[in-house]
Biotite code that builds the C-alpha atoms (Angstrom):
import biotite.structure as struc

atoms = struc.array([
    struc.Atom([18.388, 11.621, 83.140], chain_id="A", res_id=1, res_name="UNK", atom_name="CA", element="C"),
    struc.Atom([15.088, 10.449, 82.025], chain_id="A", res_id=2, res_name="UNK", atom_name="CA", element="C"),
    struc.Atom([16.389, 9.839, 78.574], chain_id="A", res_id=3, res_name="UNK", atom_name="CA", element="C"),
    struc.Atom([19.096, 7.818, 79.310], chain_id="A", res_id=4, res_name="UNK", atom_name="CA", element="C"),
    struc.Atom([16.572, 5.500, 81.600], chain_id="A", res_id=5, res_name="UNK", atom_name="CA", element="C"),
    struc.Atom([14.449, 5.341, 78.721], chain_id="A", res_id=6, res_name="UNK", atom_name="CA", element="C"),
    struc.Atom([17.217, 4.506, 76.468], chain_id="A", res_id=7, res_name="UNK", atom_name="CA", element="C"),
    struc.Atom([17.615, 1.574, 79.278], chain_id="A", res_id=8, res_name="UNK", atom_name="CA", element="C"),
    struc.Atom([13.835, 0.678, 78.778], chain_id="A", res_id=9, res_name="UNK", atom_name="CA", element="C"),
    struc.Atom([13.897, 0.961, 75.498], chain_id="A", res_id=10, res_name="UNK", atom_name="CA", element="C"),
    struc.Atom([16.868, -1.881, 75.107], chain_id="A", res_id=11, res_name="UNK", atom_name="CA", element="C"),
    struc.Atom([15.317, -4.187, 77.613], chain_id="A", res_id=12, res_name="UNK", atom_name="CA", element="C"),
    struc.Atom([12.356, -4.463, 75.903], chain_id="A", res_id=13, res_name="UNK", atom_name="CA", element="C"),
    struc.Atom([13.840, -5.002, 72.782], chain_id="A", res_id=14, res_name="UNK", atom_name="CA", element="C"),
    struc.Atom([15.884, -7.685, 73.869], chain_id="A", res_id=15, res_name="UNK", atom_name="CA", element="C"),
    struc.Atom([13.320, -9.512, 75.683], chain_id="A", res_id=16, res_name="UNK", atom_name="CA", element="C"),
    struc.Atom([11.127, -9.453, 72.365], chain_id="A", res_id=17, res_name="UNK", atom_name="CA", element="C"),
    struc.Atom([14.100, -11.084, 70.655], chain_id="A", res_id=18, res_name="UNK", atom_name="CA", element="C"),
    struc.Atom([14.941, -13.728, 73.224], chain_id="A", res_id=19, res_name="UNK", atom_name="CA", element="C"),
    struc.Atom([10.900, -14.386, 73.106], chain_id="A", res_id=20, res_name="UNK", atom_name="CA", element="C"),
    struc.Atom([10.875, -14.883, 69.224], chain_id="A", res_id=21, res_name="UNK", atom_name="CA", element="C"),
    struc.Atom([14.005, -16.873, 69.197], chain_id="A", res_id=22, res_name="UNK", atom_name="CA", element="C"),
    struc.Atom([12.170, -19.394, 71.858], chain_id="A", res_id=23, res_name="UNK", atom_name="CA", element="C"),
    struc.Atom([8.871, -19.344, 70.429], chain_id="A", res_id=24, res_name="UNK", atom_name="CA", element="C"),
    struc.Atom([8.732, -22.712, 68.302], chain_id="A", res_id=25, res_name="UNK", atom_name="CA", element="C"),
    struc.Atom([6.933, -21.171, 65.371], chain_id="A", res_id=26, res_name="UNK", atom_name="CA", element="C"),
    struc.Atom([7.290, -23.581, 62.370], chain_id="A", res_id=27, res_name="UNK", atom_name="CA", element="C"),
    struc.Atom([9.803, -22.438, 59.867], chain_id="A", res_id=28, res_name="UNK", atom_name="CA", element="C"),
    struc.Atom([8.859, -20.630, 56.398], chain_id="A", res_id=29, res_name="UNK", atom_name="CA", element="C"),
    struc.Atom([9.528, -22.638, 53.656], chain_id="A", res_id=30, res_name="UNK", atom_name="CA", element="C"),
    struc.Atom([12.224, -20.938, 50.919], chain_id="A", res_id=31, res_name="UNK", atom_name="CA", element="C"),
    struc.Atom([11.298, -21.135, 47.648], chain_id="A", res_id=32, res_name="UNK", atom_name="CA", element="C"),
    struc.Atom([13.884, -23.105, 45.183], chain_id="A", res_id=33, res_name="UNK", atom_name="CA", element="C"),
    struc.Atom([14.571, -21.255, 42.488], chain_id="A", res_id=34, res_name="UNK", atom_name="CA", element="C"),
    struc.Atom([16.270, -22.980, 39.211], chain_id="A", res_id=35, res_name="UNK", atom_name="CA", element="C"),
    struc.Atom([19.293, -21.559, 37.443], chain_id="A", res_id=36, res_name="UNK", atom_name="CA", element="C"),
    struc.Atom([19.549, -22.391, 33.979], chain_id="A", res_id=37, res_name="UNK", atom_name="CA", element="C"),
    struc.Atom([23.824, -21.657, 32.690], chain_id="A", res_id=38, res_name="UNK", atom_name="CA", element="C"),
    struc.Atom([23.620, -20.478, 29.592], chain_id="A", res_id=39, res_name="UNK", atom_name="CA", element="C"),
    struc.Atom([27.081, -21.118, 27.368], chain_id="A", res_id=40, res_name="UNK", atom_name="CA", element="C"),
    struc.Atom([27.837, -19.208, 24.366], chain_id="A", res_id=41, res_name="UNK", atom_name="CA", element="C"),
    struc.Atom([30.161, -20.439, 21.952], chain_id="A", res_id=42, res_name="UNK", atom_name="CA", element="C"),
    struc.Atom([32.994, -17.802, 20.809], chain_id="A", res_id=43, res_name="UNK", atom_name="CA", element="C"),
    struc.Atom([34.916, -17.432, 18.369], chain_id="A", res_id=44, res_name="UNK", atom_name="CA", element="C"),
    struc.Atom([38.241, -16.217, 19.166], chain_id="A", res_id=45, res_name="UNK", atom_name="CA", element="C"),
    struc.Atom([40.625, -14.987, 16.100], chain_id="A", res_id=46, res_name="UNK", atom_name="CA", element="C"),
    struc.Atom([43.586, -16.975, 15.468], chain_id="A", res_id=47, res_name="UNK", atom_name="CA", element="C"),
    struc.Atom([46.874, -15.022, 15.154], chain_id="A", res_id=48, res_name="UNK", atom_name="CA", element="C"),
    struc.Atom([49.366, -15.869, 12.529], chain_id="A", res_id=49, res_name="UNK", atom_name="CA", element="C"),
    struc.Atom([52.943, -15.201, 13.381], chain_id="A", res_id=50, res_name="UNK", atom_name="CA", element="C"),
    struc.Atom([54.460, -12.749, 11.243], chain_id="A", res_id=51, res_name="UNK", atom_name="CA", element="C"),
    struc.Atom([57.446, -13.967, 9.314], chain_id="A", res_id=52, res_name="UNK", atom_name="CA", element="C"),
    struc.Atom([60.972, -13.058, 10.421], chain_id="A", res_id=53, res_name="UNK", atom_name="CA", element="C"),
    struc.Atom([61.208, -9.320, 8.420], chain_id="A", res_id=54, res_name="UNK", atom_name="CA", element="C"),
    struc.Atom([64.799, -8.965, 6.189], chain_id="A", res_id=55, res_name="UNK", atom_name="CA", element="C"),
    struc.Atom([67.194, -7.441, 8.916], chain_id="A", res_id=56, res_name="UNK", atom_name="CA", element="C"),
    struc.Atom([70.418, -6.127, 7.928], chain_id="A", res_id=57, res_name="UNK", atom_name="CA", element="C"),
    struc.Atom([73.764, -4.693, 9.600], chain_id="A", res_id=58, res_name="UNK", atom_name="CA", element="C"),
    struc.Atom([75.938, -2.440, 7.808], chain_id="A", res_id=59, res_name="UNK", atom_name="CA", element="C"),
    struc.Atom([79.333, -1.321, 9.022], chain_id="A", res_id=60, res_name="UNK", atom_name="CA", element="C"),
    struc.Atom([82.168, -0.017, 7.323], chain_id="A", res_id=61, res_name="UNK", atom_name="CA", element="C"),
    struc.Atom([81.122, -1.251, 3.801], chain_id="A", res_id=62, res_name="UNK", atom_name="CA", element="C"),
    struc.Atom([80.257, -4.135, 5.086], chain_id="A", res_id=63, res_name="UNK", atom_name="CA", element="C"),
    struc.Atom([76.316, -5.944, 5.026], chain_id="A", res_id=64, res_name="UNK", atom_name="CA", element="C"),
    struc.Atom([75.614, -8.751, 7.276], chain_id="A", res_id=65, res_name="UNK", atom_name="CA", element="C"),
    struc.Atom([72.293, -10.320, 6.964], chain_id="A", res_id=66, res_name="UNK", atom_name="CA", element="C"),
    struc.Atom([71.091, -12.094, 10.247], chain_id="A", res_id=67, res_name="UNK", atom_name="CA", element="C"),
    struc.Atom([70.135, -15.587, 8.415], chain_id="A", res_id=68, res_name="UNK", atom_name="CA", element="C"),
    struc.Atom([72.899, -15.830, 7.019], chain_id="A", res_id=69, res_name="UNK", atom_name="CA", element="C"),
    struc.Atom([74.810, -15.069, 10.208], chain_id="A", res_id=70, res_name="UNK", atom_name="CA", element="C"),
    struc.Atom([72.528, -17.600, 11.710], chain_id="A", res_id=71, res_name="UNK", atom_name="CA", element="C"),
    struc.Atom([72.835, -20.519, 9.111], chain_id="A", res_id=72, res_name="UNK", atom_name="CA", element="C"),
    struc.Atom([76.958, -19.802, 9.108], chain_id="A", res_id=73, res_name="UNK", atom_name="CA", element="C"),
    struc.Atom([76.850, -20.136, 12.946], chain_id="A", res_id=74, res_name="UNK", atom_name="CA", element="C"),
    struc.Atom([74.694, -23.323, 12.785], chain_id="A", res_id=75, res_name="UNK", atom_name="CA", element="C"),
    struc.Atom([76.948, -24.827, 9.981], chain_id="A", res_id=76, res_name="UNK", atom_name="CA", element="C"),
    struc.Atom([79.803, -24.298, 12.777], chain_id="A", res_id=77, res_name="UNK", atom_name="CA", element="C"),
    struc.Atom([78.500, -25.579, 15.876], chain_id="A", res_id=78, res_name="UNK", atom_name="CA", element="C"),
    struc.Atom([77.815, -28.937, 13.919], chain_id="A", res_id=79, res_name="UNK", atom_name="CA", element="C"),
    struc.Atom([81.170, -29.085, 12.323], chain_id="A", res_id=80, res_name="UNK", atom_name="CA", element="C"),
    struc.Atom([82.899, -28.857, 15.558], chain_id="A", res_id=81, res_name="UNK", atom_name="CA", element="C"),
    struc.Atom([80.320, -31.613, 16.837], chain_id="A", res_id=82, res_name="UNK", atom_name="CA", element="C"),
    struc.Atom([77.862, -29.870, 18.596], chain_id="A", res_id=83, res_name="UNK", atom_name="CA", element="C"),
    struc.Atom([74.564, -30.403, 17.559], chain_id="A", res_id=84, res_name="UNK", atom_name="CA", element="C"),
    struc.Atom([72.221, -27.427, 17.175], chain_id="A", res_id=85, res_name="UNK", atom_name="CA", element="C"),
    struc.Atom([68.828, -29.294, 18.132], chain_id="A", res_id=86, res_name="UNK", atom_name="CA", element="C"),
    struc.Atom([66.373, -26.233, 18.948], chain_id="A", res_id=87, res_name="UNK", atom_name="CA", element="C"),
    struc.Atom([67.514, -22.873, 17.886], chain_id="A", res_id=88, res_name="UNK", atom_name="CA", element="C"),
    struc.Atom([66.104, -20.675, 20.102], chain_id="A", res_id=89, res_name="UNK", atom_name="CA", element="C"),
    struc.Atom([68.757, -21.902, 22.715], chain_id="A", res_id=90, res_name="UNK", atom_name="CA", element="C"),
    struc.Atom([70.937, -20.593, 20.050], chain_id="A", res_id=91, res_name="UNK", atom_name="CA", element="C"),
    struc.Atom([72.357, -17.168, 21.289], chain_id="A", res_id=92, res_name="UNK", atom_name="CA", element="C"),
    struc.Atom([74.762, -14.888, 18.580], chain_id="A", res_id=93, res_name="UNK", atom_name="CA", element="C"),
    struc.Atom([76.334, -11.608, 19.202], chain_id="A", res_id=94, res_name="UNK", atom_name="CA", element="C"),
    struc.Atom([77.652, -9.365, 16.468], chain_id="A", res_id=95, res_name="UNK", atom_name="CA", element="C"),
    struc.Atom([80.834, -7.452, 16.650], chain_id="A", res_id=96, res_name="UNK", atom_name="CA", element="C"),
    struc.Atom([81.331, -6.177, 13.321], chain_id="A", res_id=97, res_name="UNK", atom_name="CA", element="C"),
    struc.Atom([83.833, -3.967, 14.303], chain_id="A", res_id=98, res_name="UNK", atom_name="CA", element="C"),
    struc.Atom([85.883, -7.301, 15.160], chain_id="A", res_id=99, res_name="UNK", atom_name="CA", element="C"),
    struc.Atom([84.154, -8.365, 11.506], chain_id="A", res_id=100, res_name="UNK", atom_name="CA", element="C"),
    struc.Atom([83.027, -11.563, 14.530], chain_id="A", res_id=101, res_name="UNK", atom_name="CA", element="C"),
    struc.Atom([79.956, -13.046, 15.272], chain_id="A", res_id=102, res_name="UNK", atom_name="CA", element="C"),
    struc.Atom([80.721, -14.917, 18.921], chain_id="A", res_id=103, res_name="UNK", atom_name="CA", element="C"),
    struc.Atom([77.569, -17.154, 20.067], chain_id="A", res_id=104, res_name="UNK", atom_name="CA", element="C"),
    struc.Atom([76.839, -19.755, 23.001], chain_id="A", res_id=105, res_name="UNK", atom_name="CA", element="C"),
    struc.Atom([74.942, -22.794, 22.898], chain_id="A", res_id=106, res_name="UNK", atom_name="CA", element="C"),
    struc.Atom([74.253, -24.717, 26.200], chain_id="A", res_id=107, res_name="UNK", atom_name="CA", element="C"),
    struc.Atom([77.755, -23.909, 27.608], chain_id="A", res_id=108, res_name="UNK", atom_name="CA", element="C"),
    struc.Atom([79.600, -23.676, 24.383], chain_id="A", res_id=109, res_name="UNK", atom_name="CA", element="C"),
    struc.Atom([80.868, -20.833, 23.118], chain_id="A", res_id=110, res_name="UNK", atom_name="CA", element="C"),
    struc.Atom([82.914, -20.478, 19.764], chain_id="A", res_id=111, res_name="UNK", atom_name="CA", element="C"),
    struc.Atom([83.111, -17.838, 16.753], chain_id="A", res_id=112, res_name="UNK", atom_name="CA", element="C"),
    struc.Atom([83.073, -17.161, 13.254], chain_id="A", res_id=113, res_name="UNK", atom_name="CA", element="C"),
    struc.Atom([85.444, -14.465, 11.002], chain_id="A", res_id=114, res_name="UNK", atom_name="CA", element="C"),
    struc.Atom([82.808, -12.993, 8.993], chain_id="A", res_id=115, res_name="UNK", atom_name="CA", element="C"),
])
């Protein structure tokens, strides 16, 4: 029992010496102001260059396709049948060469070309 009363002691008195600093109206330490100084280095960063398209070719059956000329054949006949191909990318064309086809889509439209 005694050290649980001493325990009891022992938190009284430390609470009573923190209630008595807390009042006391000692003046208040000054905090020194330290200066940070940002420091910016310049980098360089690499530029990438895109790699050019590489020469891709399907053959099937005897048959070579190449895919720019695919590309500029599908182009040729979205604008013929009045449908103008602006940006490319949007530009979607899959090969069937078994159907010797290439179908493609273009904002909605869809057509063909016998290749």
């Amino acid at each position: 029992m005694n050290k649980r009363i001493d325990k009891k002691k022992q938190k009284r008195t430390l609470e009573s010496a923190v209630t008595a600093t807390a009042t006391s109206s000692a003046p208040a330490t000054a905090t020194p102001v330290v200066e940070i100084k940002e420091v910016v280095k310049e980098v360089k960063v690499p530029v990438e260059v895109p790699a050019k398209n590489p020469a891709f070719y399907v053959q099937y059956q005897s048959a070579e396709y190449t895919v720019s000329a695919i590309t500029e054949r599908v182009i040729a006949d979205c604008n013929a049948k009045g449908h103008a191909v602006e940006n490319p990318e949007a530009l979607s064309i899959y090969l069937k060469p078994e159907d010797k086809k290439a179908y493609y889509t273009l904002g909605g439209f869809n057509g063909y070309i016998e290749l």
